[in-house]
Each structure stands twice: as structure tokens, then as C-alpha cells.
ChimeraX commands (.cxc) that place a marker at each C-alpha (Angstrom):
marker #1 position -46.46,-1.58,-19.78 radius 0.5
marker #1 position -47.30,-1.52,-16.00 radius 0.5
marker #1 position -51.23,-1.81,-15.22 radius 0.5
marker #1 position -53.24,1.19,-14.52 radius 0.5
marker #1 position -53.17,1.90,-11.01 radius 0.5
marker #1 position -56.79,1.47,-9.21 radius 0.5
marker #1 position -58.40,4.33,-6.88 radius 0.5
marker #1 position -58.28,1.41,-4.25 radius 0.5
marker #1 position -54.84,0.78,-4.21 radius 0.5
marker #1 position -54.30,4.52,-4.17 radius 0.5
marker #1 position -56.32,4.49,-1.35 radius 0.5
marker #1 position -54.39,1.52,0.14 radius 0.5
marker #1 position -51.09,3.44,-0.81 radius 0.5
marker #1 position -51.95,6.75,0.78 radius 0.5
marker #1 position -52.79,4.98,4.20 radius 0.5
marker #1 position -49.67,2.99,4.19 radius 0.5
marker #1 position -48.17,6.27,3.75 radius 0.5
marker #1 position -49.71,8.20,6.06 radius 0.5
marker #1 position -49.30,5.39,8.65 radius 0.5
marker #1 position -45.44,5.90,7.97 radius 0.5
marker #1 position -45.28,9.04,7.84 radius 0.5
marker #1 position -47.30,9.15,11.88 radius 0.5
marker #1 position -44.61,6.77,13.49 radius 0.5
marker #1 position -41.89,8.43,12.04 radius 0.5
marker #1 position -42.75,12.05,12.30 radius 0.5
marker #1 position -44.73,11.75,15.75 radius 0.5
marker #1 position -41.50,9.62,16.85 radius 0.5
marker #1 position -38.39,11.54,15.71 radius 0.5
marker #1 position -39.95,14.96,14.70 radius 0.5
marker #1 position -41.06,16.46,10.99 radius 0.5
marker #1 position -37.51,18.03,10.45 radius 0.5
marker #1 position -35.79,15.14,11.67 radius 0.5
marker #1 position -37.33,12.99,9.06 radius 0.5
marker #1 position -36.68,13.12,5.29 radius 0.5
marker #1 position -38.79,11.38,2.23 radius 0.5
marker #1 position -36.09,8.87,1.97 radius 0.5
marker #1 position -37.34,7.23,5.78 radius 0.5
marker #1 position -40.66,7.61,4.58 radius 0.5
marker #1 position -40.02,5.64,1.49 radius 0.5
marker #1 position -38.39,2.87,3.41 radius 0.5
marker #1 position -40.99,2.78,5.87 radius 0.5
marker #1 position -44.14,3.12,3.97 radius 0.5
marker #1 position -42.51,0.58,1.51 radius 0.5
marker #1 position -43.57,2.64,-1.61 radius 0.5
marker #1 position -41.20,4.19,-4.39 radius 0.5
marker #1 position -40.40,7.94,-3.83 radius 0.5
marker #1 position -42.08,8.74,-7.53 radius 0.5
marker #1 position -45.43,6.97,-6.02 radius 0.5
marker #1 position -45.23,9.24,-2.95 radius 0.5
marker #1 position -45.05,12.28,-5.11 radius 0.5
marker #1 position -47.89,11.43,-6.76 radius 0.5
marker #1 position -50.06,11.18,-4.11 radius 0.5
marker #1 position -48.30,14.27,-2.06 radius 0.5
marker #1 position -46.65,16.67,-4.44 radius 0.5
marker #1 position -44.83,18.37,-1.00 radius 0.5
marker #1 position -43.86,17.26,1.90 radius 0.5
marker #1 position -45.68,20.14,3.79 radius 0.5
marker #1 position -48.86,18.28,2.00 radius 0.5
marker #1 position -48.10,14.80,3.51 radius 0.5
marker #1 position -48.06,16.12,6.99 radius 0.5
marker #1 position -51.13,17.99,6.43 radius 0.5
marker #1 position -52.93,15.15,5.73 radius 0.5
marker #1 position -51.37,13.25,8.59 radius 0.5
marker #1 position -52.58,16.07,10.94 radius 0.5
marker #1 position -55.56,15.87,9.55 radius 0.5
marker #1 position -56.44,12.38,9.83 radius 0.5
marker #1 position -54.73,12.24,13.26 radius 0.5
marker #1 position -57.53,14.71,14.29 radius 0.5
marker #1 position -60.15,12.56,13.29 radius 0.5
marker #1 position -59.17,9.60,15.33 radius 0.5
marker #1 position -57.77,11.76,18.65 radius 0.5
marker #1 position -60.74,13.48,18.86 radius 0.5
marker #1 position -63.54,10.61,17.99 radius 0.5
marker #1 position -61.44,8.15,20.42 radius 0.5
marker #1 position -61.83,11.28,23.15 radius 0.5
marker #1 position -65.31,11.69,22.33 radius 0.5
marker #1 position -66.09,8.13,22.61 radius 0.5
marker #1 position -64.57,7.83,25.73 radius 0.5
marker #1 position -66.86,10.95,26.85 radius 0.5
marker #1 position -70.08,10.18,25.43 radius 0.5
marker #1 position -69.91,6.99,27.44 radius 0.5
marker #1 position -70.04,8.99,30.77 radius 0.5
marker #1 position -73.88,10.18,31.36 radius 0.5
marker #1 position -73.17,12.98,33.98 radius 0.5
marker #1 position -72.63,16.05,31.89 radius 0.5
marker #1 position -69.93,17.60,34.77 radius 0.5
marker #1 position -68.58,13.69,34.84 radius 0.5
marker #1 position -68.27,14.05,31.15 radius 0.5
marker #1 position -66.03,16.71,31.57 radius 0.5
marker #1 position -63.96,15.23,34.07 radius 0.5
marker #1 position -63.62,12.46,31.58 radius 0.5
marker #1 position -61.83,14.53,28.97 radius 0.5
marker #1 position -58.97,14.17,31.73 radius 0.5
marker #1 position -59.07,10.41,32.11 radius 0.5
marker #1 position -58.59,9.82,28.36 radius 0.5
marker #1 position -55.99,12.32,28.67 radius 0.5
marker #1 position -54.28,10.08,31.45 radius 0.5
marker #1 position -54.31,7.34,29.76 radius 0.5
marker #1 position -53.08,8.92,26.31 radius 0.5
marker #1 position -50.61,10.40,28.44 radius 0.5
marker #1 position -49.35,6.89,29.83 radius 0.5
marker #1 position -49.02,4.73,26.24 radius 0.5
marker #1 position -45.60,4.14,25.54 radius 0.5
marker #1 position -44.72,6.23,22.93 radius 0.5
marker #1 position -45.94,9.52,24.23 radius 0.5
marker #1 position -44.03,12.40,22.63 radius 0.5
marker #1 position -47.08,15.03,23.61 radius 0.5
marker #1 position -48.82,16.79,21.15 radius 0.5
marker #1 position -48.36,16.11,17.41 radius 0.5
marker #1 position -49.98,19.33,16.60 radius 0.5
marker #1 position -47.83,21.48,18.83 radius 0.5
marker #1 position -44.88,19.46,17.98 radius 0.5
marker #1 position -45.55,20.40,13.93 radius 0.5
marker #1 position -46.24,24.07,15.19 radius 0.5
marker #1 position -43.08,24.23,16.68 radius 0.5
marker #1 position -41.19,22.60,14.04 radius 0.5
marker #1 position -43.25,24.02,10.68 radius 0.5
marker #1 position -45.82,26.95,12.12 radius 0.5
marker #1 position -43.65,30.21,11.33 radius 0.5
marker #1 position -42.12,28.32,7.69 radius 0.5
marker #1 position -45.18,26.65,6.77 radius 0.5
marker #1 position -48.87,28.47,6.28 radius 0.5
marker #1 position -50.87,25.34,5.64 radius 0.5
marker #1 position -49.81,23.29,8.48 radius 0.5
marker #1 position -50.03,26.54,10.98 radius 0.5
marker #1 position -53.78,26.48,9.59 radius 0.5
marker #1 position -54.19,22.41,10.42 radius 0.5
marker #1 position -52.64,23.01,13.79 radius 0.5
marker #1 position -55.13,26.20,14.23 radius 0.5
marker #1 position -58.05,24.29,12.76 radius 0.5
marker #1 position -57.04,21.25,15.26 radius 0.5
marker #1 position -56.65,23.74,17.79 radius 0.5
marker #1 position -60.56,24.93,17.70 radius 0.5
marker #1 position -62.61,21.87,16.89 radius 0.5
marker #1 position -60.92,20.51,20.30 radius 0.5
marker #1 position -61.75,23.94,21.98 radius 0.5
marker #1 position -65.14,24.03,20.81 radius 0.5
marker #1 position -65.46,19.99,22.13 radius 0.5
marker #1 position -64.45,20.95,25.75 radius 0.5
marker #1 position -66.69,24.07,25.21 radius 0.5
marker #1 position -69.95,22.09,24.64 radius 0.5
marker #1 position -69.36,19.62,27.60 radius 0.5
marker #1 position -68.84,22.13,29.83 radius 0.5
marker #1 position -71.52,24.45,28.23 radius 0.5
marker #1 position -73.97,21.43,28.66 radius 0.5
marker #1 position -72.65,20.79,32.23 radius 0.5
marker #1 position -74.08,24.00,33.21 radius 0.5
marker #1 position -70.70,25.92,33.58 radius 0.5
marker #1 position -69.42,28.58,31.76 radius 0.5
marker #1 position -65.73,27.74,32.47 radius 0.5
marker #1 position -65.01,26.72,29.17 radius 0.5
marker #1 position -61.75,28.63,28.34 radius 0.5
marker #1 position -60.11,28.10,32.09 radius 0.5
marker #1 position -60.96,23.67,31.60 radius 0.5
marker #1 position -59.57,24.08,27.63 radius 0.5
marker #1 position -56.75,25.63,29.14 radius 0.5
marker #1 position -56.28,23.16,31.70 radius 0.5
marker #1 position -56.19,20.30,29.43 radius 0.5
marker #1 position -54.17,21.95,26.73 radius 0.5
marker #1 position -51.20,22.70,29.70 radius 0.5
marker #1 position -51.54,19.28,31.01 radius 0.5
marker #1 position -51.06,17.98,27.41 radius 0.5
marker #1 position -47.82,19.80,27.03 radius 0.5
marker #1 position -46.31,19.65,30.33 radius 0.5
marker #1 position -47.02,15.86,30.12 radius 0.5
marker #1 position -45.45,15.70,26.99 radius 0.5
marker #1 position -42.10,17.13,27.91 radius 0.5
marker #1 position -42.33,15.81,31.72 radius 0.5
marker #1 position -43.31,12.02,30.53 radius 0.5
marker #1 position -45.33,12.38,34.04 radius 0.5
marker #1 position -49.19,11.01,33.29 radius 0.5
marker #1 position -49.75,12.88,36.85 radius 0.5
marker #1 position -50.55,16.09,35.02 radius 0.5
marker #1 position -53.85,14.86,33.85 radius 0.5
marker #1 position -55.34,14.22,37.36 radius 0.5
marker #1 position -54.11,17.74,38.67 radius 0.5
marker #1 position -55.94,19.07,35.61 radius 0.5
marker #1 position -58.89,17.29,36.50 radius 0.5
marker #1 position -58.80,17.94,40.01 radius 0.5
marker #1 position -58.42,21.77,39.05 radius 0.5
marker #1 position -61.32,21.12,36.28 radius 0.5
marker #1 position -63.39,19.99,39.09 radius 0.5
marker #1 position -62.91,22.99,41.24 radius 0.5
marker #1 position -63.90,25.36,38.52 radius 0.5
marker #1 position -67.16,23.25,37.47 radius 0.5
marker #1 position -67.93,23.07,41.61 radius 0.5
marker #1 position -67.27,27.13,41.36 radius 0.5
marker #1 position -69.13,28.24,38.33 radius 0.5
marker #1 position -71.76,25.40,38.30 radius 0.5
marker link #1:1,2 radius 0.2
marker link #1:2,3 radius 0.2
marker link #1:3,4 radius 0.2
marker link #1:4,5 radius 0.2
marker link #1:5,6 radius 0.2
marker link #1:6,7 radius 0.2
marker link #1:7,8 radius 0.2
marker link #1:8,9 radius 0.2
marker link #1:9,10 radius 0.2
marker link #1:10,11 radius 0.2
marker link #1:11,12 radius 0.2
marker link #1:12,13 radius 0.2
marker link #1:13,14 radius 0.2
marker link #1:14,15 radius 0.2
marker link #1:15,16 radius 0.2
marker link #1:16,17 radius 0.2
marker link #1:17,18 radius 0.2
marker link #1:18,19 radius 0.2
marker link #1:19,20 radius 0.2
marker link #1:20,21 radius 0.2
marker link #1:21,22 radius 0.2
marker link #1:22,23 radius 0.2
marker link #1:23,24 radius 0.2
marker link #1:24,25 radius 0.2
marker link #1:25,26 radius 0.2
marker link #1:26,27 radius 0.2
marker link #1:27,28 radius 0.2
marker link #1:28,29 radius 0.2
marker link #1:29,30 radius 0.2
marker link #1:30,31 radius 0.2
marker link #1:31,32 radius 0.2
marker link #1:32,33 radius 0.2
marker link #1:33,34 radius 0.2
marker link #1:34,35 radius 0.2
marker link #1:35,36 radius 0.2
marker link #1:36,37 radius 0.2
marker link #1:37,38 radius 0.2
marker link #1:38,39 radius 0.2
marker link #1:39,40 radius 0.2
marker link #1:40,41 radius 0.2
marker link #1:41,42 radius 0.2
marker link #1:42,43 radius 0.2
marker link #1:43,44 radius 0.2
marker link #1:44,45 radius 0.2
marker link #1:45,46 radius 0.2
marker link #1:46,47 radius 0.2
marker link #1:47,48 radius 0.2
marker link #1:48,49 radius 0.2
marker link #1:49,50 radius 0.2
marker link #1:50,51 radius 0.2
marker link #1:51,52 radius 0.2
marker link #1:52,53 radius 0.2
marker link #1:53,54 radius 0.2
marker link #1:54,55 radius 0.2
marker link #1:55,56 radius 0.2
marker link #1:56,57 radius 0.2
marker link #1:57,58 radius 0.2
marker link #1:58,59 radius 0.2
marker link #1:59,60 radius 0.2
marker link #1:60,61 radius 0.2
marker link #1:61,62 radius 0.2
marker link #1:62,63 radius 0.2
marker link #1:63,64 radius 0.2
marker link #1:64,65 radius 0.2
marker link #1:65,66 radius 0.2
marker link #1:66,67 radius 0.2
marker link #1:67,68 radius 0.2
marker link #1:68,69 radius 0.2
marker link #1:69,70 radius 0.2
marker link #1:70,71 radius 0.2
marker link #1:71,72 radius 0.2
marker link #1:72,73 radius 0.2
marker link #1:73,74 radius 0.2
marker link #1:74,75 radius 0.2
marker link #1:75,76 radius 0.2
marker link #1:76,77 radius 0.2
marker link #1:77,78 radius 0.2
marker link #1:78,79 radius 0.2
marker link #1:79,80 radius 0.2
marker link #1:80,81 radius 0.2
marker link #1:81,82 radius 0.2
marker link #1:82,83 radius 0.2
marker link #1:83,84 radius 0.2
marker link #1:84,85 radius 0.2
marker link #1:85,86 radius 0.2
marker link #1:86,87 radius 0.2
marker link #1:87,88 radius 0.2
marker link #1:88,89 radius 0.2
marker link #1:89,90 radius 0.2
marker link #1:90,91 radius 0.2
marker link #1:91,92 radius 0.2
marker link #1:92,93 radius 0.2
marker link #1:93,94 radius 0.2
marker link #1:94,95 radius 0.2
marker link #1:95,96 radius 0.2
marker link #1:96,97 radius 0.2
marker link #1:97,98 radius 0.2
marker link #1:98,99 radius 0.2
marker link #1:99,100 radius 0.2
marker link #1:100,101 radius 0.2
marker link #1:101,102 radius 0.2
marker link #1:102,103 radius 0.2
marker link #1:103,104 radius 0.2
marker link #1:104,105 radius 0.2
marker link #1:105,106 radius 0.2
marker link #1:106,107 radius 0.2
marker link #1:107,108 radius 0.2
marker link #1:108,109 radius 0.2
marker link #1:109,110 radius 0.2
marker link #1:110,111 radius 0.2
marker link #1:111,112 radius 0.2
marker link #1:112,113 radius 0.2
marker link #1:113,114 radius 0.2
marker link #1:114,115 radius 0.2
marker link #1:115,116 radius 0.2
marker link #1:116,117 radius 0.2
marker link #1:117,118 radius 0.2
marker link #1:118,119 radius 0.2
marker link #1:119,120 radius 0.2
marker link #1:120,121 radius 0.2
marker link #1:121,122 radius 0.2
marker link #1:122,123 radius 0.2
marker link #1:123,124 radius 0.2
marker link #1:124,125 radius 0.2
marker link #1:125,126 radius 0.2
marker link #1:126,127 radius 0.2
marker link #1:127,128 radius 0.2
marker link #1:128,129 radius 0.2
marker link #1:129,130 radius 0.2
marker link #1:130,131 radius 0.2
marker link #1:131,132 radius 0.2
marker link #1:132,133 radius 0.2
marker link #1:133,134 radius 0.2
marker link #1:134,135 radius 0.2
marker link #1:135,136 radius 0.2
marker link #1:136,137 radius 0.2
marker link #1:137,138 radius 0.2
marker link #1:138,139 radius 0.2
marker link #1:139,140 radius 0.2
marker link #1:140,141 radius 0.2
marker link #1:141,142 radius 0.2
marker link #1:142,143 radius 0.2
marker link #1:143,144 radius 0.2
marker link #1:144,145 radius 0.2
marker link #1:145,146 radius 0.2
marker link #1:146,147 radius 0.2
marker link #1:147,148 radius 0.2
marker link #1:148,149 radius 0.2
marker link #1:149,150 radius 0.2
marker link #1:150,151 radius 0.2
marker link #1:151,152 radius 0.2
marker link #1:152,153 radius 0.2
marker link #1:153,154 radius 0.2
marker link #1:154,155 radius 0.2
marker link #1:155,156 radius 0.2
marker link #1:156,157 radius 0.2
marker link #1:157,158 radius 0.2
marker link #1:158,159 radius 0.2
marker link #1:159,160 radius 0.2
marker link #1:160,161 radius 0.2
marker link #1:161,162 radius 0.2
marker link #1:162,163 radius 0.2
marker link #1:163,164 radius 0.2
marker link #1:164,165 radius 0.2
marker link #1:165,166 radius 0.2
marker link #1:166,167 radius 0.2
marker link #1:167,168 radius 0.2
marker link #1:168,169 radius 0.2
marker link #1:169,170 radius 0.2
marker link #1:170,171 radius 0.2
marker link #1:171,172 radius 0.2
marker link #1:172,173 radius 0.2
marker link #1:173,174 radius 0.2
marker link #1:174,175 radius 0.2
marker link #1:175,176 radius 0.2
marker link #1:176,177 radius 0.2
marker link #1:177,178 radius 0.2
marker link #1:178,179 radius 0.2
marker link #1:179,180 radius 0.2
marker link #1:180,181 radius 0.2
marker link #1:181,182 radius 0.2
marker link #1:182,183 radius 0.2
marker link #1:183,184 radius 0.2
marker link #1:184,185 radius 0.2
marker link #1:185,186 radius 0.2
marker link #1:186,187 radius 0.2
marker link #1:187,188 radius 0.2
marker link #1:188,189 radius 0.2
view
């Protein structure tokens, strides 16, 4: 009889999952992928996966999910370290630049599972949607505490540069952005 397995290696089986099922689905698309890749790239047995995610809608849930996490902490660390509150801003469009430039680049995961999922597939549309509004309401409260009330126009800004970027493969889209960003703050400041 097989041991008992722990909560940690659950916990060490769910990551190595969820780190498979990122490369694969953020690299060749949600659709494109079945549970077979995942098994051969996260190394675990198909039964094992099922365990942990009963559906396959429910593994890229949870890779949204935790994808959110890190985008948006990494973004907020990289603003947080600017002390200008309208240089903050402006910021949000550097780390976008940057993100823009890694190799790799496929644009946004969240639009990308919209796209692919949204109309079939209620609880990722409500991931993407959830995603969608905690990044909003980020840009919203830097340019809130810049003293601008341009919030929807910069949101806007950075969500177009985020998907023309991603089908372009140009990085360039992030400084137009920010050199539009930089008008508005200049013209509602």
C-alpha cells in the first residue's frame, strides 16, 4: 500500500502543476493544450492531477489566479519604489516596457484565456473580470493619489498598450502610453 500523501507534497504537487500548466498555456494557448502535455510537463500522473483539479477550467483558474498575484505585486513593487506620486504613475509604463521586452511575451494571459474560454467558460470570464478590476483599481489609486482624476483614460492606456504589444511584439507601445499618460496627468493635474 502506497503512503498517505502529505498536505506538503500536495502543496509541492499543485505548484509543479501550476508552473506547467503557465509555460504551456501562456506559450501555446489554453485550447491548444490538452491534460496529456500537462502531465508530461508537470511530471505528475493524470489521476494525481485530477485530484487536485477535478476540471480543466479549474486548473486554469487557479493559474490565473496565482499569475495575478505575482504580475501585479512585481508591478507594484516596481511602483512603490518611485516616490513621486505622478512618477509613480509613469512607472506603471516602465514595468510594462520591460514585461513587454522578455522573451517570451505572448501579451496578456488574461485576455488570451478571455478570448479562448470567456463566452464557454463562466468561472474563468469571472478570474479574467476579477483580474481585470484589482489592476483598474491599482492604476486608479496612483493616479487618484497623484492628484489627477484621469484614472479611466491612463487604465485605458496601459490596457491598449498591453494588447497591441502583445500582438505587435513592439515594446515601443509602452513609452507612447506613457508619453500619452504624461500628457493627461500634465492636463488634469
Amino acid at each position: 500500500m502506497p503512503a498517505p500523501i502529505t498536505e506538503e507534497q500536495t502543496r509541492s504537487d499543485r505548484e509543479a502543476l501550476l508552473d506547467a500548466a503557465e509555460g504551456l498555456f501562456y506559450g501555446r494557448g489554453i485550447q491548444a493544450v490538452g491534460m496529456d502535455d500537462v502531465r508530461a510537463a508537470s511530471g505528475l500522473p493524470l489521476k494525481r492531477i485530477y485530484r487536485i483539479f477535478a476540471a480543466k477550467d479549474d486548473l486554469v483558474v487557479a493559474m490565473l489566479r496565482r499569475r495575478d498575484g505575482r504580475w501585479r505585486g512585481d508591478l507594484a513593487a516596481h511602483v512603490e519604489r518611485v516616490p513621486d506620486p505622478r512618477g509613480r504613475v509613469l512607472a506603471v509604463f516602465d514595468w510594462l516596457a520591460g514585461w513587454f521586452a522578455e522573451p517570451g511575451f505572448r501579451g496578456c494571459a488574461w485576455v488570451n484565456a478571455h478570448g479562448e474560454l470567456g463566452p464557454s467558460s463562466p468561472a474563468v470570464l469571472a478570474e479574467v473580470r476579477a483580474h481585470k478590476r484589482a489592476f483598474h483599481d491599482q492604476i486608479a489609486a496612483w493616479v487618484s493619489a497623484a492628484g489627477s482624476s484621469a484614472a479611466e483614460p491612463v487604465f485605458l492606456l496601459a490596457e491598449g498598450a498591453i494588447v497591441t504589444a502583445g500582438i505587435t511584439g513592439d515594446p515601443a507601445h509602452a513609452h507612447h502610453a506613457r508619453a500619452a499618460a504624461a500628457t493627461l496627468l500634465g492636463a488634469s493635474g
